[in-house]
N, CA, C and O of each residue as an XYZ file, in Angstrom:
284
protein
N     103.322    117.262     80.813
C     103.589    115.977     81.389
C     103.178    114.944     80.373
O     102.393    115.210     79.463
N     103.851    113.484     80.587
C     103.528    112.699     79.360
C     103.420    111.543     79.949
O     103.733    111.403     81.131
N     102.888    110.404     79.083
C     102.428    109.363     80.055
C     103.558    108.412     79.491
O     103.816    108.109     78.326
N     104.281    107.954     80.938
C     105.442    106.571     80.552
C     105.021    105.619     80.579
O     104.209    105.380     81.472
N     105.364    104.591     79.606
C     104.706    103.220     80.248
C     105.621    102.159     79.738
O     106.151    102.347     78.643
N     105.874    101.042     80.420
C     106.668     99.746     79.303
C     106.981     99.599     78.137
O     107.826     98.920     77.553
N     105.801    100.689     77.682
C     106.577    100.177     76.080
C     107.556    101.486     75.910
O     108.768    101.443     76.122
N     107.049    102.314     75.616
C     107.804    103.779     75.377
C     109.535    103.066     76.325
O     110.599    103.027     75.707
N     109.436    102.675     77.569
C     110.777    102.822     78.185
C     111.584    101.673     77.373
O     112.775    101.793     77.086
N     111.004    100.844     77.127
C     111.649     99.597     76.878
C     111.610     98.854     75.171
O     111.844     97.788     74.602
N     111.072    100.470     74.845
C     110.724    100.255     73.148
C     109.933     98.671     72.130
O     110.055     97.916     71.166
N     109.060     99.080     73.428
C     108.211     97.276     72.986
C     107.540     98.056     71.894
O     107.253     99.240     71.717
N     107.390     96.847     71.179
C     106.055     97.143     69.263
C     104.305     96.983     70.400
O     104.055     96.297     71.391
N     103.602     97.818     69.735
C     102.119     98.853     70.348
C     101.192     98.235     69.370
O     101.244     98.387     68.150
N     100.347     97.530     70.025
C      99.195     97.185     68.770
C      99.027     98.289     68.305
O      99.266     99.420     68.728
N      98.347     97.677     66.871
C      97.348     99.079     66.193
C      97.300     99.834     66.596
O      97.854    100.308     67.588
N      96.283    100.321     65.609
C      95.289    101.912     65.968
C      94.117    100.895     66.766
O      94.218     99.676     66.629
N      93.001    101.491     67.606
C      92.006    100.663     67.731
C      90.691    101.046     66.561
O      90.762    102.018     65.810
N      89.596    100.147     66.585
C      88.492    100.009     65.540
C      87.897    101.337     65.709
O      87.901    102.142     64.778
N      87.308    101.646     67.025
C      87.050    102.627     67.083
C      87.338    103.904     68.352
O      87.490    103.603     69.536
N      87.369    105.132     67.910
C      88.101    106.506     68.086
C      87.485    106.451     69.658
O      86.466    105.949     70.131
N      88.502    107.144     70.179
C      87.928    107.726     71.734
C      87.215    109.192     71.733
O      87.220    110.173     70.988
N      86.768    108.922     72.631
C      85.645    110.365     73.223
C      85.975    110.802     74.329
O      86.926    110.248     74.881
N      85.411    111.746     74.893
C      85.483    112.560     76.194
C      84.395    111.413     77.033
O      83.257    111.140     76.651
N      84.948    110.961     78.015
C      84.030    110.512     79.002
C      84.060    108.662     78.815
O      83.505    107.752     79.432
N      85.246    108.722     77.343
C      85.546    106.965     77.614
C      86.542    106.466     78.494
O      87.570    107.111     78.705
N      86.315    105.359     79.027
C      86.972    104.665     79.685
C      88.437    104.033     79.121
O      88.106    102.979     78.578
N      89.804    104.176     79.005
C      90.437    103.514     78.693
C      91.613    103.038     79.123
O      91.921    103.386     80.263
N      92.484    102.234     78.455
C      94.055    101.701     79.167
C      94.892    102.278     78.167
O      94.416    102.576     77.071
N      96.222    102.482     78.468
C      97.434    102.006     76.978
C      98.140    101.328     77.577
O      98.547    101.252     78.737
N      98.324    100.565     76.217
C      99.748     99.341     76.013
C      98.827     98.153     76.543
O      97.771     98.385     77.133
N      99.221     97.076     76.335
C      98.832     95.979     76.120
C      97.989     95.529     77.732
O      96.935     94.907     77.866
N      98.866     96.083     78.768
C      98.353     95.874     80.121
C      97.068     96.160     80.508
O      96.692     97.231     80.032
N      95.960     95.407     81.437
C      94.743     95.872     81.527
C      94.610     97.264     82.540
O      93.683     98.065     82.421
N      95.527     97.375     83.384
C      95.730     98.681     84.468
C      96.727     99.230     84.305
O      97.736     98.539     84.174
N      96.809    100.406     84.260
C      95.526    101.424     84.921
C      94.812    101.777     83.711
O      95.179    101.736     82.536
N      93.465    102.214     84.357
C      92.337    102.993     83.797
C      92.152    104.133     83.673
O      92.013    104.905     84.621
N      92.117    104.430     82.551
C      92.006    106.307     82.234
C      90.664    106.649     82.076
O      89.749    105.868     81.816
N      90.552    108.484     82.332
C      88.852    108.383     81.484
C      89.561    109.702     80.811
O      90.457    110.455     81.194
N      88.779    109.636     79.676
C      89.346    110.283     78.519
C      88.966    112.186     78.778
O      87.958    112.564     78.180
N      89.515    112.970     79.376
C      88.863    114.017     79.478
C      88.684    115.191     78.367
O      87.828    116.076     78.378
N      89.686    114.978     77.424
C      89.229    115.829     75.851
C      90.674    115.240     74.793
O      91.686    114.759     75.305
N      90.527    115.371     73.599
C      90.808    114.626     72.597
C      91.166    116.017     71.783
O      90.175    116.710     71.556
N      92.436    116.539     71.306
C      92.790    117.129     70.334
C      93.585    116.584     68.845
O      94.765    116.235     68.842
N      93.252    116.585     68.374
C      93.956    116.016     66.449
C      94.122    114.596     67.400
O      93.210    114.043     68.016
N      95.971    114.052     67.317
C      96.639    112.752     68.324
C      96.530    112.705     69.884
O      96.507    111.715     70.616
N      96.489    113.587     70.095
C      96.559    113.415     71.707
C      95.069    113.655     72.325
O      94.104    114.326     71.958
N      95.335    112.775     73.461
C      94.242    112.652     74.564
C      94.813    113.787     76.166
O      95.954    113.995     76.579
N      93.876    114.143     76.540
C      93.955    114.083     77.831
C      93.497    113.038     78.698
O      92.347    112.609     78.605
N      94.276    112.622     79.491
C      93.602    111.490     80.202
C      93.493    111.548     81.872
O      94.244    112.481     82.153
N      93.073    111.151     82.824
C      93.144    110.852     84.073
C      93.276    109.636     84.578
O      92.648    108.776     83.959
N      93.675    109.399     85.180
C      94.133    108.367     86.140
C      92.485    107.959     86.882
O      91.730    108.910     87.090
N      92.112    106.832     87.171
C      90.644    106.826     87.995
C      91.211    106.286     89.110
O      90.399    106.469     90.017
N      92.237    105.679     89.556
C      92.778    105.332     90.870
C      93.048    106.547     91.619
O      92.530    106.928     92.669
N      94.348    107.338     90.582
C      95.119    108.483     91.269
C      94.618    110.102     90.851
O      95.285    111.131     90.742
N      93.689    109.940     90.736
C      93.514    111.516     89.754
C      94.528    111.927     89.261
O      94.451    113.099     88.892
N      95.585    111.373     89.079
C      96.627    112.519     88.445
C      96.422    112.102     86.837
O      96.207    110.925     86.546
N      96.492    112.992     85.959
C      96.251    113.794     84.402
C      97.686    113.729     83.724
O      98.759    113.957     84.284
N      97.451    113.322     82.220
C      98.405    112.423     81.721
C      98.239    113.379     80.329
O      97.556    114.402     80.372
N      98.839    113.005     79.254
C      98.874    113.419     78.344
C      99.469    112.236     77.433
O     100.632    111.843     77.527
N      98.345    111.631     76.380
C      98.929    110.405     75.339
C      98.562    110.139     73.949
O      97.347    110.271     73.806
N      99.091    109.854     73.008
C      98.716    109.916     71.869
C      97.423    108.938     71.269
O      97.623    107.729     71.153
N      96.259    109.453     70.944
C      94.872    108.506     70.905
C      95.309    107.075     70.813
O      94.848    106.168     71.507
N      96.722    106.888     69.419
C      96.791    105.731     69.426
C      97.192    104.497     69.846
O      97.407    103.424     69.281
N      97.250    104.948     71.117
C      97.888    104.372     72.238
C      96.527    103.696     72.822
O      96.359    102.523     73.155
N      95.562    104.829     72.848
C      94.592    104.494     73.774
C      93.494    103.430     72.865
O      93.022    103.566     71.736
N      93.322    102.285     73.940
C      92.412    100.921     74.031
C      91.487    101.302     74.759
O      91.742    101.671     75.906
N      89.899    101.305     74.159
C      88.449    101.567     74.768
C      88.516    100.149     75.894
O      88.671     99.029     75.406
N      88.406    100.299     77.156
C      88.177     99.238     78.259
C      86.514     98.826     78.005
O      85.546     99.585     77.956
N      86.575     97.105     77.844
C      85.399     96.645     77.450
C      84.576     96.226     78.934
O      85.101     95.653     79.888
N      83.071     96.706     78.830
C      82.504     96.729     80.504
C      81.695     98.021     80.337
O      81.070     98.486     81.290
């Protein structure tokens, strides 16, 4: 499964990379929008596993997608 979002459908330009790398147990978003919130559940080479914290449902996205949520 893969995670869709506005940009991927609608081929919008993706900030950067971010400053710094995600971990297991960070909090994050992709794409420019502040929701939804992921928590990062493991990190291979590009891709994340992620979860949903609203919906539990489990995503699959490339790190550089993923923005550390500040808080």
């Amino acid at each position: 499964m893969s995670l869709s979002s506005y940009a991927d459908v609608f081929n919008l330009p993706v900030p950067e990379a971010p400053a710094e790398p995600v971990a297991p147990g960070d909090l994050v978003r992709t794409g420019p929008n502040l929701f939804p919130h992921y928590e990062v559940l493991a990190v291979s080479g590009d891709k994340a596993w992620l979860r949903n914290v609203q919906t539990g449902e489990d995503h699959l996205a490339a790190v550089d997608r993923c923005r550390k949520v500040e808080g």
